[in-house]
PAVEX-758220 format. One record per residue: x, y, z of N, C-alpha, C, O in turn; residue in three letters. Coordinates in nm, 3 decimals. Layout:
REM residues N
     n_px     n_py     n_pz    ca_px    ca_py    ca_pz     c_px     c_py     c_pz     o_px     o_py     o_pz  rest
        X        Y        Z        X        Y        Z        X        Y        Z        X        Y        Z   ALA
...
//
This chain:
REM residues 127
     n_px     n_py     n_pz    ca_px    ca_py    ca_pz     c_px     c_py     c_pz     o_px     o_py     o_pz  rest
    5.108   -4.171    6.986    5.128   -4.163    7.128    5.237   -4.062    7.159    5.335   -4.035    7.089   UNK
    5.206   -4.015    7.268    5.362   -3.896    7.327    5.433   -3.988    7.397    5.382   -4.067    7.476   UNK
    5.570   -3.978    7.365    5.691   -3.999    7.420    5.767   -3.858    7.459    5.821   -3.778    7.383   UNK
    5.756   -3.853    7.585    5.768   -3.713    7.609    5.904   -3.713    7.631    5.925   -3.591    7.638   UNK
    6.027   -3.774    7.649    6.179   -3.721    7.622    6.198   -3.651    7.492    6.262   -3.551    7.461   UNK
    6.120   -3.740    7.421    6.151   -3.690    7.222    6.028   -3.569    7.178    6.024   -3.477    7.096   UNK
    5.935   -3.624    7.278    5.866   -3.553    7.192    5.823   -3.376    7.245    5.787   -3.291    7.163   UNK
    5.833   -3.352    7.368    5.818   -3.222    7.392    5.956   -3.137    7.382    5.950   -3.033    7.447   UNK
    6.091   -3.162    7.306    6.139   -3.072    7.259    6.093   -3.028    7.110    6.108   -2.919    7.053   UNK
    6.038   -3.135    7.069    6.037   -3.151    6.949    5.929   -3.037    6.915    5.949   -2.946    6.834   UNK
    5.783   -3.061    7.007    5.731   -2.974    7.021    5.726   -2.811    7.015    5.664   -2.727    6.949   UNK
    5.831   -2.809    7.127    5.839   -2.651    7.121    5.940   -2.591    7.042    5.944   -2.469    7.024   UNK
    6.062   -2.712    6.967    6.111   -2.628    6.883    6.020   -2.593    6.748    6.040   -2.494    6.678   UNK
    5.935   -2.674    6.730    5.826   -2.686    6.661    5.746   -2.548    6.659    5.738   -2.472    6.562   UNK
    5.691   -2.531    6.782    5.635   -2.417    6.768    5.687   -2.255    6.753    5.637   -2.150    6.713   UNK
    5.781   -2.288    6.793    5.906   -2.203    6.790    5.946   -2.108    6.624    5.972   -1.990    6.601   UNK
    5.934   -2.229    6.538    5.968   -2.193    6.410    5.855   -2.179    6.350    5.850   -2.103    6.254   UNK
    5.717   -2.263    6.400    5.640   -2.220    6.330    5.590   -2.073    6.318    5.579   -1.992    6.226   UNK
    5.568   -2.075    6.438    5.563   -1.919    6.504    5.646   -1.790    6.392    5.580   -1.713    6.322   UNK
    5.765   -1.791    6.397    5.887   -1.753    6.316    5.828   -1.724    6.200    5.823   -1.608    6.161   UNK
    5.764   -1.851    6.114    5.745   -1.844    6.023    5.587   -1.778    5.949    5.595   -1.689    5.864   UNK
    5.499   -1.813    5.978    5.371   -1.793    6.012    5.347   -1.633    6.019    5.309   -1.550    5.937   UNK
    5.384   -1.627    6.146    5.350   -1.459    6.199    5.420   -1.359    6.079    5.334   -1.296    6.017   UNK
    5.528   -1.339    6.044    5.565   -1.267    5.932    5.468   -1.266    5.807    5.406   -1.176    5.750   UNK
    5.480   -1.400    5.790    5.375   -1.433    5.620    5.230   -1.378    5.615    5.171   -1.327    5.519   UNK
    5.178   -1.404    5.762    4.998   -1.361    5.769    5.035   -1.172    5.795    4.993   -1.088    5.716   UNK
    5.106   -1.142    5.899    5.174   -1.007    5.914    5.124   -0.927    5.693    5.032   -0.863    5.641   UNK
    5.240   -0.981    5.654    5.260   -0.937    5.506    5.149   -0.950    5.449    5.114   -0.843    5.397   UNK
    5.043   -1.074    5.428    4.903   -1.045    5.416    4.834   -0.975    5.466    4.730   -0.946    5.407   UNK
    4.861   -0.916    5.600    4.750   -0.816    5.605    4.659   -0.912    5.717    4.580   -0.861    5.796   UNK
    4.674   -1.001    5.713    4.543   -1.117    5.794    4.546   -1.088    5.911    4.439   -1.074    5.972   UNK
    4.714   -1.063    5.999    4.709   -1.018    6.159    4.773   -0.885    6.168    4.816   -0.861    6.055   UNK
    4.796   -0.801    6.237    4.790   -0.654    6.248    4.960   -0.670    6.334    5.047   -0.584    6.342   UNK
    4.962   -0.789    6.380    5.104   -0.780    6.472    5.228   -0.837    6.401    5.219   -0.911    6.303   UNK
    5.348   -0.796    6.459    5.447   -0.915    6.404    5.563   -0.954    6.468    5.584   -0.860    6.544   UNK
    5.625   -1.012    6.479    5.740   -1.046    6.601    5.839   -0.897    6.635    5.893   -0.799    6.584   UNK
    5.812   -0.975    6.765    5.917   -0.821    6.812    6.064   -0.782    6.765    6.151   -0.863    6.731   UNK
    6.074   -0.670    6.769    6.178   -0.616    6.645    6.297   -0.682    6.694    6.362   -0.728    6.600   UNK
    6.359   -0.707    6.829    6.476   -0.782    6.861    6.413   -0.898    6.841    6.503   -0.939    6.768   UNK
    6.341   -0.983    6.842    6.359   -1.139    6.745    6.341   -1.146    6.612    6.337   -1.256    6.556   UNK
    6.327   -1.032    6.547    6.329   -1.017    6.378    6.487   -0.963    6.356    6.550   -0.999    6.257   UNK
    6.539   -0.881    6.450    6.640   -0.801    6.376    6.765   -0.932    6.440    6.876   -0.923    6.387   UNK
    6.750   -1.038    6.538    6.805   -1.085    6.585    6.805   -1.192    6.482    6.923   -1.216    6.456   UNK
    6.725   -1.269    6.410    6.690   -1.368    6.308    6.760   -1.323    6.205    6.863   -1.379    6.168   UNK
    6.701   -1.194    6.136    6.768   -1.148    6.049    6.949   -1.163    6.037    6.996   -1.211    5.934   UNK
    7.033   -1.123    6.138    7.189   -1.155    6.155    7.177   -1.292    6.135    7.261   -1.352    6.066   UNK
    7.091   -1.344    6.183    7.214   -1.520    6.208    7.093   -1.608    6.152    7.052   -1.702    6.220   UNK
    7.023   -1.571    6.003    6.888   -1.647    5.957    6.986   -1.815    5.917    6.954   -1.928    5.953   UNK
    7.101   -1.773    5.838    7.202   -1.904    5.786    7.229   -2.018    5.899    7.242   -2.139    5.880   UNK
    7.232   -1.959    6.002    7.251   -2.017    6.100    7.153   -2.091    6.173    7.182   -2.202    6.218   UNK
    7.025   -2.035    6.191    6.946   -2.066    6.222    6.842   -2.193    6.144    6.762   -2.276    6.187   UNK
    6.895   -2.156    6.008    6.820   -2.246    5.937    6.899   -2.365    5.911    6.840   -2.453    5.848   UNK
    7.012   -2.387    5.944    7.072   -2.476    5.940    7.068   -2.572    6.059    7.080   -2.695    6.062   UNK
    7.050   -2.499    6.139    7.056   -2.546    6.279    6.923   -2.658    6.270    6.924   -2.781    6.275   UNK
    6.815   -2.565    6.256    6.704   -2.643    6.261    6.673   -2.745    6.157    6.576   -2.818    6.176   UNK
    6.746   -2.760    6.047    6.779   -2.875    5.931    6.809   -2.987    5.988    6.753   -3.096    5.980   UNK
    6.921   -2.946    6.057    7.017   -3.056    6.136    6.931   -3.113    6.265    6.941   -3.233    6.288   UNK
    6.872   -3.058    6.324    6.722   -3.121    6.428    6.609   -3.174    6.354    6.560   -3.284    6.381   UNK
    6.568   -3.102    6.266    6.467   -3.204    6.202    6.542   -3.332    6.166    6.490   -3.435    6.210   UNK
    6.615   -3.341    6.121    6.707   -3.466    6.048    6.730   -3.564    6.141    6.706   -3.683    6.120   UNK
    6.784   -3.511    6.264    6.783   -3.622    6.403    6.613   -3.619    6.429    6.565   -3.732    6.433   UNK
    6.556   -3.553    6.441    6.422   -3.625    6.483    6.313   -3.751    6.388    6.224   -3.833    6.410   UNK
    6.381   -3.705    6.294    6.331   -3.793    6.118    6.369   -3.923    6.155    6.292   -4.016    6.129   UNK
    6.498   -3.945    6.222    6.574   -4.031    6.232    6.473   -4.102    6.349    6.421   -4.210    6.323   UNK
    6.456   -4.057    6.437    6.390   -4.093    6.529    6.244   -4.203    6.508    6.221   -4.313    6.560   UNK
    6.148   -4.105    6.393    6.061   -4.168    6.355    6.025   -4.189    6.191    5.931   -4.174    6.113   UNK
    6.203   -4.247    6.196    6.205   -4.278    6.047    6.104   -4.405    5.989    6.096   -4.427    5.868   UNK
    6.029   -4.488    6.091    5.945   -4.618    6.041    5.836   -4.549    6.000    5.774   -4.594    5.903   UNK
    5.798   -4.448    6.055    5.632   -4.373    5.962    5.684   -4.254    5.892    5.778   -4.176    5.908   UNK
    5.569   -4.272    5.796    5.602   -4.168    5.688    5.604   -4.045    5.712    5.611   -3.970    5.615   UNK
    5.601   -4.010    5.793    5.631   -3.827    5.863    5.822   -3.872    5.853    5.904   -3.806    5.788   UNK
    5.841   -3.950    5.904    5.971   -3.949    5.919    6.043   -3.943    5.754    6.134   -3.862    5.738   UNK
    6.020   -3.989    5.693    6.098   -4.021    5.532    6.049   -3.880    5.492    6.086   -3.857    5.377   UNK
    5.987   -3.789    5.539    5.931   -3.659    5.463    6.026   -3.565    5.544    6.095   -3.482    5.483   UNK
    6.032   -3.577    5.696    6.134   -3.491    5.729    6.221   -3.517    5.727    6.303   -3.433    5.764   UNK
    6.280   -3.670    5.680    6.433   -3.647    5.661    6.487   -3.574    5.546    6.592   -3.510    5.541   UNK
    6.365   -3.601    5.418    6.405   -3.517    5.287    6.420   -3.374    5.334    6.528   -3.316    5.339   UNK
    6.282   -3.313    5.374    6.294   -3.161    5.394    6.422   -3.153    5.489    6.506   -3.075    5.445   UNK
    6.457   -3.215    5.609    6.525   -3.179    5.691    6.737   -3.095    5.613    6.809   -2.995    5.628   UNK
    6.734   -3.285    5.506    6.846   -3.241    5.422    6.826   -3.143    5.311    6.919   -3.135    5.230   UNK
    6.735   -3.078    5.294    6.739   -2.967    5.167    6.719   -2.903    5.250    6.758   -2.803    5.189   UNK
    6.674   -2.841    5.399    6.656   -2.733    5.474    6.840   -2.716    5.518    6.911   -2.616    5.509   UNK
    6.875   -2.851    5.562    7.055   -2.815    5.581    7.128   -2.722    5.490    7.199   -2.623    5.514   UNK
    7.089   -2.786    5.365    7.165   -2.767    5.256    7.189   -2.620    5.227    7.295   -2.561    5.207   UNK
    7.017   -2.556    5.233    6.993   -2.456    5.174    7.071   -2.342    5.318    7.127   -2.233    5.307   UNK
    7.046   -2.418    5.431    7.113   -2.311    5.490    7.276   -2.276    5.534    7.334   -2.175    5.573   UNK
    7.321   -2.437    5.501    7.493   -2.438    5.522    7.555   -2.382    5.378    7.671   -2.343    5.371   UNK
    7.471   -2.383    5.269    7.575   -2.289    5.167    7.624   -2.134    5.142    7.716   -2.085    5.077   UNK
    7.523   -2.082    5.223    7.569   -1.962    5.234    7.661   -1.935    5.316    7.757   -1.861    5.299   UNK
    7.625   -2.006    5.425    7.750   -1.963    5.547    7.921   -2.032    5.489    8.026   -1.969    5.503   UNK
    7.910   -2.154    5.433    7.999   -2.234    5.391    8.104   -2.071    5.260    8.222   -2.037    5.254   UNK
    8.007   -2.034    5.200    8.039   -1.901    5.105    8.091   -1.787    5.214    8.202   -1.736    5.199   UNK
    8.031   -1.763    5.288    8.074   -1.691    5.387    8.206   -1.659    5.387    8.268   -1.558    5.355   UNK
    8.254   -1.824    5.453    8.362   -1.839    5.508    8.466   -1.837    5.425    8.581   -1.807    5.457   UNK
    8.422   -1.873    5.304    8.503   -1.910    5.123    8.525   -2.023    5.131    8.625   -2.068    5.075   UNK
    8.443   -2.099    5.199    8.490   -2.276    5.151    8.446   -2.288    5.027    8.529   -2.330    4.946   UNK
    8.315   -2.257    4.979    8.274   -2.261    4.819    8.285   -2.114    4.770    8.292   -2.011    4.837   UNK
    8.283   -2.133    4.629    8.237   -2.014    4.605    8.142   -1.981    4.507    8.148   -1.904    4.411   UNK
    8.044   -2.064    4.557    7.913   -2.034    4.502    7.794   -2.012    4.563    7.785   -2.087    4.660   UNK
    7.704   -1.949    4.551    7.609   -1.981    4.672    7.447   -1.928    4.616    7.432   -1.865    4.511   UNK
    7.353   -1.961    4.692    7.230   -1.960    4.601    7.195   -1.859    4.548    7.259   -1.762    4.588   UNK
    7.074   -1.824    4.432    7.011   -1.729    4.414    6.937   -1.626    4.535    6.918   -1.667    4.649   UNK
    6.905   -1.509    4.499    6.899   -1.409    4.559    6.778   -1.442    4.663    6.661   -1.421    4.631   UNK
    6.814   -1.494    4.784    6.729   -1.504    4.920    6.625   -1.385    4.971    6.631   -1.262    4.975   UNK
    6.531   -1.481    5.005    6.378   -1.375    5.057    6.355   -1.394    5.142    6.388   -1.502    5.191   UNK
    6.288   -1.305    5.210    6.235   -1.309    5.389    6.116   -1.417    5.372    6.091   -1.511    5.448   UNK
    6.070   -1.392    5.290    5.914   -1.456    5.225    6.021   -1.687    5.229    6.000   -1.789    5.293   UNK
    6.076   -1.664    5.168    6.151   -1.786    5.182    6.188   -1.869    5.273    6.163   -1.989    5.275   UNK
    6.247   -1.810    5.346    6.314   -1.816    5.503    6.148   -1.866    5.584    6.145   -1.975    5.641   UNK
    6.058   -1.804    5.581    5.940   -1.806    5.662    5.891   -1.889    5.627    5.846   -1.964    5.713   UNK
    5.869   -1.926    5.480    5.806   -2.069    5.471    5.881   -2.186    5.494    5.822   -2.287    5.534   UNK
    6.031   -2.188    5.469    6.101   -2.284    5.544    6.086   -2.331    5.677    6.089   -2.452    5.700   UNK
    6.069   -2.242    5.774    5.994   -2.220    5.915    5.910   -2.289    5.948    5.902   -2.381    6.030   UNK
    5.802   -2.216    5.838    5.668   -2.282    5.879    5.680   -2.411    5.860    5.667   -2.478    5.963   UNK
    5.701   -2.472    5.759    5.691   -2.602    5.700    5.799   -2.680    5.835    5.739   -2.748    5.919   UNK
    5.905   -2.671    5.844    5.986   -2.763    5.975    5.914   -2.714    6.095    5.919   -2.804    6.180   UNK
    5.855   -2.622    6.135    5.779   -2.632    6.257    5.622   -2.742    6.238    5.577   -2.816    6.326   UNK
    5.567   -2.723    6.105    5.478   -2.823    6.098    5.540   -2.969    6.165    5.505   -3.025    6.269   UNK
    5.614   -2.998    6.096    5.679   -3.152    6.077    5.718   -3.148    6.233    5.683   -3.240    6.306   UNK
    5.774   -3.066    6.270    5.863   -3.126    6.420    5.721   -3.131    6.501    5.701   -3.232    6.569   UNK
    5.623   -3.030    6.496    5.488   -3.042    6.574    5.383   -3.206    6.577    5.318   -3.262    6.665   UNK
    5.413   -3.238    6.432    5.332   -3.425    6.355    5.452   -3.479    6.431    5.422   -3.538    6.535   UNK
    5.589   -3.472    6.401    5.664   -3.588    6.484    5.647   -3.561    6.614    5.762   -3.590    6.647   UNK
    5.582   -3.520    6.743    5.599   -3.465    6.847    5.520   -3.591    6.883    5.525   -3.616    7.003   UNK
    5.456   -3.665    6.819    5.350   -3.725    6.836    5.374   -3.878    6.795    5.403   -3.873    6.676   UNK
    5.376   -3.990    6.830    5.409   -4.127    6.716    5.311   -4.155    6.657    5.229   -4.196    6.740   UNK
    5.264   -4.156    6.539    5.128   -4.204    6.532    5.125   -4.342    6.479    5.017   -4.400    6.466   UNK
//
């Protein structure tokens, strides 16, 4: 059922990333001829750490939300390894650690995308 306070942000941040994610990957296949406009690529590109963290930390509250069905126990996992993966770099950034992951891909970043825009799009919904 829609619960539309929870569920139409959930939605469009949903589509939002899927979008993000998706359009680049089929783009690089060759499958669609278009690809996001160069100020929301070159704009992503600066602040991707940020962004992916951000949206870690929303999936994780929405997980929370519909933590009694199993969409929820799946995005709370992805939600905390989507945090993770995106607060260590910035955390390196800053020099709080000083370690930080192996060598990051655009190809990476996009399927992270895709996959939390899936999930926030299934939680948009209670089933």
């Amino acid at each position: 059922m829609w619960g539309a306070p929870k569920s139409l942000p959930s939605l469009i941040v949903g589509l939002l990333l899927l979008a993000m994610g998706l359009i680049p990957i089929l783009n690089m296949m060759g499958i669609i001829g278009f690809a996001l406009p160069e100020i929301l690529s070159g704009l992503v590109s600066k602040i991707i750490f940020w962004v992916v963290a951000v949206a870690g930390l929303y999936l994780i509250i929405d997980a929370f939300m519909e933590f009694d069905e199993p969409i929820g126990k799946v995005a709370l996992l992805v939600g905390i390894l989507v945090l993770v993966i995106g607060l260590i770099p910035l955390l390196q950034q800053f020099g709080i650690i000083g370690f930080g992951l192996p060598a990051r891909s655009a190809i990476i970043y996009n399927i992270i995308f895709a996959v939390e825009g899936i999930l926030l799009i299934i939680s948009a919904w209670n089933f």
